[in-house]
C-alpha positions in Angstrom: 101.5 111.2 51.3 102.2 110.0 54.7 103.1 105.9 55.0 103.2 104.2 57.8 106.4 101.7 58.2 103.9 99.1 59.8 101.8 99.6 56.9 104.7 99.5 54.3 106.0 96.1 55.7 103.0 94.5 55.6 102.5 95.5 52.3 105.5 93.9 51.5 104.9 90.8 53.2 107.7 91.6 55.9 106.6 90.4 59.2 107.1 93.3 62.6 108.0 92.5 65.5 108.2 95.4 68.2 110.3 95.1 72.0 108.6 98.5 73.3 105.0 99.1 71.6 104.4 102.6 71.0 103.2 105.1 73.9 102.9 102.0 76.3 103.7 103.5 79.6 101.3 107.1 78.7 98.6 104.3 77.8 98.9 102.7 81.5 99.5 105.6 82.7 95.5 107.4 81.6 94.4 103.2 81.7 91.9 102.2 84.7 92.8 98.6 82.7 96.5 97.8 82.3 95.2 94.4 80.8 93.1 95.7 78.1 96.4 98.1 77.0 98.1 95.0 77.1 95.3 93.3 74.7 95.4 96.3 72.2 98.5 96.5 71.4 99.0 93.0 71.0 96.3 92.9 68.6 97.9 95.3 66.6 97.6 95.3 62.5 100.8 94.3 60.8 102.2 93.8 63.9 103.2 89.8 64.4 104.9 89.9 68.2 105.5 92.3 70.8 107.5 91.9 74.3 105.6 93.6 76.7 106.1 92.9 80.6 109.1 90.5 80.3 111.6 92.4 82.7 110.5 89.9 85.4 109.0 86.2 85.9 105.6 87.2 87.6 105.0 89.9 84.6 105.7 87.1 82.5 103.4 84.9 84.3 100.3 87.6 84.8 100.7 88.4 80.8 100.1 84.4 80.2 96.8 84.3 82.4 95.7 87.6 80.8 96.0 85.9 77.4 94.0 82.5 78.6 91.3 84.4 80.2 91.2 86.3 76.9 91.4 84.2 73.9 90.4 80.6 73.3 93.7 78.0 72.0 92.6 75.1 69.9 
């Protein structure tokens, strides 16, 4: 029986975080579409927040507009 820590947290109402999602830069690399990398793995189940592209300010800044054009804030 393989299980999955993600999956075992959850289960256990811990919440994950993650600082370096998993196969990022191999993703990017094969991706025509940074961006929609960027979407997936944010949307990740079980996972609460990830830090992706906060080295510098205009990554920072490019993430945020990716996120408004994307999703809808009430």
């Amino acid at each position: 029986m393989v299980v999955y820590i993600v999956d075992a947290a959850e289960e256990l109402g811990v919440i994950s975080t993650t600082s370096a999602p998993f196969n990022l830069r191999k993703s990017i690399d094969k991706a025509n579409n940074p961006q929609s990398i960027l979407l997936e793995v944010t949307q990740n189940k079980g996972i609460f927040s990830t830090m992706v592209g906060m080295k510098q300010i205009d990554h920072i800044k490019e993430n945020i507009q990716i996120f408004q054009r994307n999703f809808q804030y009430k």
